[in-house]
C-alpha positions in Angstrom: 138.9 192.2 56.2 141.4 190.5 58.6 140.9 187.5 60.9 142.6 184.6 62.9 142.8 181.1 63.1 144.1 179.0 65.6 143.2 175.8 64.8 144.6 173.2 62.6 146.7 174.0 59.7 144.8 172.1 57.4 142.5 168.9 57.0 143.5 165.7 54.7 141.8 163.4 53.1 142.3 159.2 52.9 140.8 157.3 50.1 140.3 153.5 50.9 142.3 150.6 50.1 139.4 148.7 48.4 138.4 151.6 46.5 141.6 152.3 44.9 140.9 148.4 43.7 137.7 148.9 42.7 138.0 152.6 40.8 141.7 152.5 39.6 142.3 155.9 39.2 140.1 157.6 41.7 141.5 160.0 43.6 140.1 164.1 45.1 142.1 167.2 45.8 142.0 168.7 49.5 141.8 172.8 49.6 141.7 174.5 53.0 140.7 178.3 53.5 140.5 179.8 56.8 139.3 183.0 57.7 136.7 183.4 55.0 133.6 186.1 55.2 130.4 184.3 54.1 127.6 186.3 52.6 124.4 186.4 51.3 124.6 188.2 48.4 127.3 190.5 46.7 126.9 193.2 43.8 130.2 192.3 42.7 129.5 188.7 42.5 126.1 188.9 40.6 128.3 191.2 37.8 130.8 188.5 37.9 128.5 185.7 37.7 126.3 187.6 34.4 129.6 187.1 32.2 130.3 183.8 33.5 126.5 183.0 32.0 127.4 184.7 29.1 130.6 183.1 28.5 129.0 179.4 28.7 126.0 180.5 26.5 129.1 181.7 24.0 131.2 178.4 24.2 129.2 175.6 24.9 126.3 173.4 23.6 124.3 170.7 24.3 125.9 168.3 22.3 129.6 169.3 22.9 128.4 169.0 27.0 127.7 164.9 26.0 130.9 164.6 24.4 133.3 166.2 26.8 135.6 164.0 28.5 135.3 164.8 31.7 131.7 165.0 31.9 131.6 161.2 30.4 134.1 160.1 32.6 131.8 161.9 35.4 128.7 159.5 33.7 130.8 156.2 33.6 131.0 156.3 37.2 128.2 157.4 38.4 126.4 154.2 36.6 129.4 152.3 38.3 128.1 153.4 41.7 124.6 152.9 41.0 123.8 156.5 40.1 121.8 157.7 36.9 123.8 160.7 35.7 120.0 161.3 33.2 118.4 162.2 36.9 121.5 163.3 38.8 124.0 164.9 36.4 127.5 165.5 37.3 127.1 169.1 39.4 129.4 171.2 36.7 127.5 169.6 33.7 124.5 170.5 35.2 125.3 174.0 36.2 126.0 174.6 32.9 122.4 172.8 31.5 120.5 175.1 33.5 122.2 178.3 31.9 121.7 176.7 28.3 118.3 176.5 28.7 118.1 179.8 30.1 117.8 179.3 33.6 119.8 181.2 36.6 122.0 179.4 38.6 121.3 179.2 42.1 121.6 182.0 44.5 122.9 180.8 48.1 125.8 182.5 49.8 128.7 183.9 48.1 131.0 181.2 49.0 129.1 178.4 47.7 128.0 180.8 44.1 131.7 181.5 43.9 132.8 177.7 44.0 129.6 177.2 41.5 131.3 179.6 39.3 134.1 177.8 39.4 133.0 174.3 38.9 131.3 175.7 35.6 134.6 177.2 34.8 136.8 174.1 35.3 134.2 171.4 34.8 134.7 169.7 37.9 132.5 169.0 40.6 133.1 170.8 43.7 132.3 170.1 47.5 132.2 172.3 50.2 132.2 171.6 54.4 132.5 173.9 57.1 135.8 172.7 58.5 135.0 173.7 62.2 132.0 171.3 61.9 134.1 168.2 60.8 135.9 165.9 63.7 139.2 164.6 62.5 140.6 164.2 59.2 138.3 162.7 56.0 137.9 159.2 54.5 136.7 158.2 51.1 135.2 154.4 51.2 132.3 152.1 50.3 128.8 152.8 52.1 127.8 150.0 54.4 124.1 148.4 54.2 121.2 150.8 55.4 123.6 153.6 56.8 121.6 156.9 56.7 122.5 159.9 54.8 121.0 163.0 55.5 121.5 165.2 52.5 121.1 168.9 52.3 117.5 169.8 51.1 116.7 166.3 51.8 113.7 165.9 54.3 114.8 162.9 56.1 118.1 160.5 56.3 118.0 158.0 53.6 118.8 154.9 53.9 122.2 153.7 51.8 122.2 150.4 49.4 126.5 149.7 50.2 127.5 150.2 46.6 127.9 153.8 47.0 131.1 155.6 47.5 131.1 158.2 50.4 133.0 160.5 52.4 133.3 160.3 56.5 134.7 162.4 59.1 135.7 160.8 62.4 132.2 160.8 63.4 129.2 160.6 60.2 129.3 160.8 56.7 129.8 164.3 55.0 128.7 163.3 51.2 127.6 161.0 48.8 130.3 161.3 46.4 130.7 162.4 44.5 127.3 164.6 44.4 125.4 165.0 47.4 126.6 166.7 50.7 125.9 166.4 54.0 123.5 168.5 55.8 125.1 169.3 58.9 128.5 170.6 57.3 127.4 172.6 54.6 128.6 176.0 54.5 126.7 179.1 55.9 127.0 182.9 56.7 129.1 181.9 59.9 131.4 179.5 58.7 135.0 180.9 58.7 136.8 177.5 57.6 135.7 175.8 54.8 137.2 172.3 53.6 137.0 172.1 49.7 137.0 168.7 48.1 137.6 168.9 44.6 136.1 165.5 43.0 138.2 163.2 40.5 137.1 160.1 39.2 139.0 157.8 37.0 140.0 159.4 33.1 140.0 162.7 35.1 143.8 163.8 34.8 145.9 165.2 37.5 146.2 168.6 36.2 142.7 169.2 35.7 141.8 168.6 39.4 144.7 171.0 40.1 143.2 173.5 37.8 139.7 173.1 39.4 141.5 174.0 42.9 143.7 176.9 42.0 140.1 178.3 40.3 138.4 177.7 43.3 140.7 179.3 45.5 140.8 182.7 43.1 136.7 182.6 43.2 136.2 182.4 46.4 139.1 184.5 47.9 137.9 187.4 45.0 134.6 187.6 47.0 135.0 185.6 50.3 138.5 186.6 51.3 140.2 183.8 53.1 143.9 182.3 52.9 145.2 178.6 52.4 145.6 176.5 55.2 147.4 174.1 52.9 151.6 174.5 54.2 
């Protein structure tokens, strides 16, 4: 498959001054692919996605999921922000729950199973925004008082406390960060240019976040085609 793209080379992200104080540490990992082929369903991916089951079922437990690092880290700040990670578990952690207790994954599009895959595979959480839905560049800060959220699945906006962290364009907020996103942005069987946001939170190293995007990118070019925007 071949396509164009003629619009900006690539979308950034800025993380607030008063966050960086308040999460020491905290910091997300851009990926931009343009050109991309969203969808429904793909043979292919379904085969793919049967060993990746099989591998977690092989190689992970319940018990080793409450002591890994990264999923702790994950917990600690989600009770920072207000969060319970026992009723909204980090989205990696809980990928792999649901195949543990013999559940499928979900089935959605074949972007957003591939960047599932590859959450599981890299234990990082993983956001996804259609990039020609966004307006300007993104900005990670503090929620203000009773701004409303409308989450995908969600039947109406809710309404935010201010503790939470969350993620703007120039215009509205694309997530709850870092595990709810927006609505209007998420990606569909039309979106050609998807924004990735590959979540860190503090204890998360450097090179795992780097690892979570380089798997992304291999998932979801395998079965969505696409090529970095990133120069």
């Amino acid at each position: 498959m071949t396509s164009t793209y003629s619009g900006r080379i690539s979308l950034s992200l800025r993380i607030d001054s008063t966050l960086s104080d308040r999460f020491p540490g905290l910091t997300a990992k851009i990926v931009n692919l343009k050109g991309v082929e969203v969808r429904g369903e793909s043979t292919e991916l379904e085969t793919f996605k049967a060993e990746i089951l099989e591998r977690v079922r092989n190689n992970w437990t319940l018990e080793q999921l409450r002591e890994h690092s990264t999923f702790r880290a994950y917990r600690d700040f989600f009770w920072r922000i207000g969060v319970d990670p026992t009723k909204n578990r980090p989205a990696a952690e809980a990928l792999i729950r649901r195949i543990l207790h013999g559940n499928p994954i979900p089935m959605i599009n074949t972007l957003v199973d591939s960047y599932n895959l590859a959450s599981i595979e890299s234990t990082v959480a993983i956001a996804a925004f259609d990039e020609d839905k966004l307006k300007g560049d993104l900005h990670m800060r503090q929620a203000e008082r009773e701004e409303e959220f409308m989450g995908i699945g969600m039947g109406k906006p809710a309404l935010l406390s201010g503790g939470e962290v969350v993620v703007t364009d120039d215009d509205r907020l694309v997530a709850v960060y870092p595990y709810r996103d927006a609505d209007f942005s998420k990606v569909t069987e039309q979106t050609k240019n998807v924004v990735f946001l590959i979540c860190g939170v503090p204890n998360i190293t450097a090179e795992t976040l780097k690892y979570a995007g380089k798997v992304t990118v291999e998932y979801v070019t395998r079965f969505c085609d696409g090529t970095s925007g990133d120069r």
